[in-house]
C-alpha positions as CSV (number, residue, x, y, z in Angstrom):
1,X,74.9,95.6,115.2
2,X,77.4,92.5,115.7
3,X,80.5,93.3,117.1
4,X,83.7,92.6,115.1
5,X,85.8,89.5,116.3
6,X,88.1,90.7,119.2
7,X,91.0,90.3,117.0
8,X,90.0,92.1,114.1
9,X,88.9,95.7,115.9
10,X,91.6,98.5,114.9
11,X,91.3,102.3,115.8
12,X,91.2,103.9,112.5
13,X,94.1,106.6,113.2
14,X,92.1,110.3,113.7
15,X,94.4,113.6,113.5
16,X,98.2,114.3,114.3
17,X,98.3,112.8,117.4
18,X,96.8,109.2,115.9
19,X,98.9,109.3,113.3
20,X,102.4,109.6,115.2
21,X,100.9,106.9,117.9
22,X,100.5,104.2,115.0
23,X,103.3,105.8,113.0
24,X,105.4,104.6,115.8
25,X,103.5,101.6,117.0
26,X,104.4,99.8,113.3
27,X,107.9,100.8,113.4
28,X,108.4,98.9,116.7
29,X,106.4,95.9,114.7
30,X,109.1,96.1,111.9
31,X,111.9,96.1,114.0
32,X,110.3,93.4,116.1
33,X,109.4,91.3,113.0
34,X,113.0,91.9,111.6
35,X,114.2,90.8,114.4
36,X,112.6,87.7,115.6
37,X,110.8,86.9,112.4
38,X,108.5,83.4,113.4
39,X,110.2,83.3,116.9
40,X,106.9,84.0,118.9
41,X,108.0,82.9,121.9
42,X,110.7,84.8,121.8
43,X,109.2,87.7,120.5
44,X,106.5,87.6,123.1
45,X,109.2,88.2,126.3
46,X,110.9,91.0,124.7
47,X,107.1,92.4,123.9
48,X,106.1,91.8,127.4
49,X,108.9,93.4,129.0
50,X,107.8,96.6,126.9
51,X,103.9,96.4,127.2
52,X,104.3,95.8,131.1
53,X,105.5,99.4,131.3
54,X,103.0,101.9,130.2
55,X,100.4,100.7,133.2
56,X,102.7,101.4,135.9
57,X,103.7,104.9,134.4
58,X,99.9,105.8,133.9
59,X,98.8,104.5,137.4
60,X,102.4,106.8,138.5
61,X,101.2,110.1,136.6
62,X,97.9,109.2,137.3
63,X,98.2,108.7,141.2
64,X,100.5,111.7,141.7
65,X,98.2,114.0,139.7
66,X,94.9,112.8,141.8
67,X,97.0,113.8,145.0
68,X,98.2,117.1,144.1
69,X,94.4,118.4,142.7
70,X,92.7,116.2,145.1
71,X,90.4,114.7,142.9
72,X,89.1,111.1,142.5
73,X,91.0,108.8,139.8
74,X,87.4,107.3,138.7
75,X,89.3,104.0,138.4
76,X,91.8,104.7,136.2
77,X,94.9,103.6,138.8
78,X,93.6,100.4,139.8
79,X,93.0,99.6,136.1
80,X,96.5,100.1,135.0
81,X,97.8,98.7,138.2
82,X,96.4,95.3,137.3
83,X,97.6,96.0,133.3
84,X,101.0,96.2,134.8
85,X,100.9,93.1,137.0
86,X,98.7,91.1,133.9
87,X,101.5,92.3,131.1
88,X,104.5,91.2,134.1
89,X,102.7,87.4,134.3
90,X,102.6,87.2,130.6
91,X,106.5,88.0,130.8
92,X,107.2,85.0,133.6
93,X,105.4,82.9,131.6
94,X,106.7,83.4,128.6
95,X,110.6,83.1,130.1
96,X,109.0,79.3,131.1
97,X,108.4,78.9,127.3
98,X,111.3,80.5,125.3
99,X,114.6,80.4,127.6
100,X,115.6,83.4,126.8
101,X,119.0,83.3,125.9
102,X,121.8,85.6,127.5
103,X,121.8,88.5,125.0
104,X,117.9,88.4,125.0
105,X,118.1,89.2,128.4
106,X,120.2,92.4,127.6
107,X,117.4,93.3,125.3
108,X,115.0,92.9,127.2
109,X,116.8,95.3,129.8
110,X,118.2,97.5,127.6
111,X,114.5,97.9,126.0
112,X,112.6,98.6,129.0
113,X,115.2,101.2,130.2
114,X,114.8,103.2,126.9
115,X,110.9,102.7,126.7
116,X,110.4,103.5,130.3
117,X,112.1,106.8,129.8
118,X,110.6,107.6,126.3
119,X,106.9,106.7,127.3
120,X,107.4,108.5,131.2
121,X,108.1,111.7,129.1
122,X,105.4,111.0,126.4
123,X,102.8,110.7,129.1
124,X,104.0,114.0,131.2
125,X,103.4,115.6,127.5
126,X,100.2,114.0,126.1
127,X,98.5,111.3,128.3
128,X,96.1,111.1,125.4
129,X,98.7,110.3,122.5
130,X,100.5,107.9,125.5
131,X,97.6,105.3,125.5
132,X,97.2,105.4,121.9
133,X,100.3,104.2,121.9
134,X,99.7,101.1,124.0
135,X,96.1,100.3,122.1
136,X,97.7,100.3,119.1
137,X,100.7,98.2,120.6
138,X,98.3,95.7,121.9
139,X,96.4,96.0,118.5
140,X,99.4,94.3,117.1
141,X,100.2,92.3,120.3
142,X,97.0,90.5,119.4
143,X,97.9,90.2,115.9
144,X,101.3,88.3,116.9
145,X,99.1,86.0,119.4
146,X,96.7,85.1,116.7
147,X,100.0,83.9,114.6
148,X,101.4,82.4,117.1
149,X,98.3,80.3,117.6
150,X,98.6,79.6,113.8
151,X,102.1,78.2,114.4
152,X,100.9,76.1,116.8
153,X,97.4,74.3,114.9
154,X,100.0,73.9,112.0
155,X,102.6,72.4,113.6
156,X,105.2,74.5,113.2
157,X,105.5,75.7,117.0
158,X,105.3,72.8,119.3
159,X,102.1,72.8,121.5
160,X,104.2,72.0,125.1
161,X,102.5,72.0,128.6
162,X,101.6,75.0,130.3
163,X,103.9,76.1,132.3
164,X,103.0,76.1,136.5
165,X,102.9,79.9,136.7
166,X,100.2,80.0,134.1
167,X,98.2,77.4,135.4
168,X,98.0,79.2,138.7
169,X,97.5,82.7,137.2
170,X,94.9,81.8,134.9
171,X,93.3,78.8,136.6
172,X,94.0,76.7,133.8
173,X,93.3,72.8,134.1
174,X,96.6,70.4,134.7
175,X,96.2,69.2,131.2
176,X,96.3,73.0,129.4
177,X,99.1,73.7,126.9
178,X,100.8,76.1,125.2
179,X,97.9,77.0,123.1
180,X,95.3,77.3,126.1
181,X,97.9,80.2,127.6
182,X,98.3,82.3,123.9
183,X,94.7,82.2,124.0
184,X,94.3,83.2,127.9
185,X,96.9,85.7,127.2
186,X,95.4,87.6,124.0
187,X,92.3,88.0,125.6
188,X,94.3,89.9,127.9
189,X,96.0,92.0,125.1
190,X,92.5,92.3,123.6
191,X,90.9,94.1,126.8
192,X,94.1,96.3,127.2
193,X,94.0,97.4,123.5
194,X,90.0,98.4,124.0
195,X,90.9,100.0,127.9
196,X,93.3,101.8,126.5
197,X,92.2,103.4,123.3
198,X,88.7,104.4,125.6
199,X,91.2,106.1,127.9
200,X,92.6,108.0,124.6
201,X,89.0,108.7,123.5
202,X,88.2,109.8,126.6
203,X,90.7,112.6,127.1
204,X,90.1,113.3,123.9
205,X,86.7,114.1,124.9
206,X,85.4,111.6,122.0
207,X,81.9,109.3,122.8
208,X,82.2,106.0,123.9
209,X,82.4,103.4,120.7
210,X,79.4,101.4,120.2
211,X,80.5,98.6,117.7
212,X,82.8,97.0,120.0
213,X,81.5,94.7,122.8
214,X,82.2,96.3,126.0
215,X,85.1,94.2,127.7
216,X,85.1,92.6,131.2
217,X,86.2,93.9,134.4
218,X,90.1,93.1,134.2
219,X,89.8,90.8,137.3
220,X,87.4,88.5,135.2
221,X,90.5,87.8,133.3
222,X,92.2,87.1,136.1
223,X,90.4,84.5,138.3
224,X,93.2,82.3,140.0
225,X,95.0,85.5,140.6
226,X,92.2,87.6,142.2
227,X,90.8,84.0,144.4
228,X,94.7,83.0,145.3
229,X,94.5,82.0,148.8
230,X,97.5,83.4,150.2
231,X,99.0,82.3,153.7
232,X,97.6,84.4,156.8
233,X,99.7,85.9,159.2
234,X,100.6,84.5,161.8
């Protein structure tokens, strides 16, 4: 069976705890789309800001529960470790892009306080419902970057050069542009939408899907980042 195109998969929502995930996920796309309507640059720091959180809380929770039962994390901290850092570069990259403007700023911090808060306590309640959450967010997170890459082969968004950061992250060629990073970058949100709605299926004891392609090992995403050569110590 051919697997659907990495921007086409959706979790068809399964019981109350689906249902309130993507209940919640679309009303943070309406107030996103209301509020930065074709802006996707914009849109995409004040998204990044958000989807940055959730990896660090589940590597948190998930770190803190291995210690007090003693048990082996199978993976799972190291996995949303790197989501964390991965969703944090999309966000430095996309402040080289947008210039976020003053009271985008206080968005961005008044939004990750709040989400920070709300998803810390969702995850202490259902870890399950928590990354059904995030696979649905970067359902649509891939959604926005396939528009995005619209507005840019139509000429509506300009098609600038890369910024630095993303070159060296990505280990992207001098002469990549904007487009080469949205692409780089919802590949990213593609394998954190599939990670994450395995993790849900997981602990919700459900079998592994078999009409989606199984995704890289994060750090293939990743390969300036992971080979940096960083300066020895002295």
């Amino acid at each position: 069976m051919t697997a659907p195109l990495a921007e086409t998969v959706h979790h068809k929502p399964s019981g109350l705890s689906d249902r309130v995930a993507f209940g919640f996920v679309k009303l943070l796309r309406f107030c996103a789309d209301t509020f930065f309507a074709k802006r996707y640059g914009h849109r995409a720091v004040v998204l990044e800001t958000v989807a940055a959180v959730p990896g660090m809380v589940g590597a948190t929770l998930n770190h803190l529960k291995c210690l007090r039962r003693m048990c082996d994390d199978r993976g799972w901290i190291k996995t949303l470790m790197d989501e964390a850092e991965n969703e944090r570069m999309h966000l430095m990259t996309f402040i080289e892009v947008a210039k976020p403007t003053l009271f985008e700023r206080f968005v961005v911090v008044a939004v990750q306080w709040v989400f920070y808060l709300f998803f810390f306590g969702l995850y202490l309640v259902s870890s399950k419902t928590a990354h059904r959450v995030v696979g649905y967010f970067e359902e649509e997170a891939v959604i926005s970057y396939t528009h995005y890459l619209a507005e840019i082969d139509e000429g509506r968004s300009p098609n600038v050069a890369a910024p630095a950061i993303a070159k060296r992250y990505w280990g992207l060629p001098e002469t990549a542009t904007l487009r080469d990073v949205v692409l780089v970058v919802r590949a990213d949100e593609a394998h954190h939408r599939d990670v994450n709605h395995g993790y849900a299926d997981e602990l919700a004891g459900l079998p592994p899907k078999t009409n989606v392609a199984p995704c890289p090992p994060h750090h293939a995403l990743e390969p300036a980042w992971k080979k940096a050569e960083w300066p020895k110590a002295a």
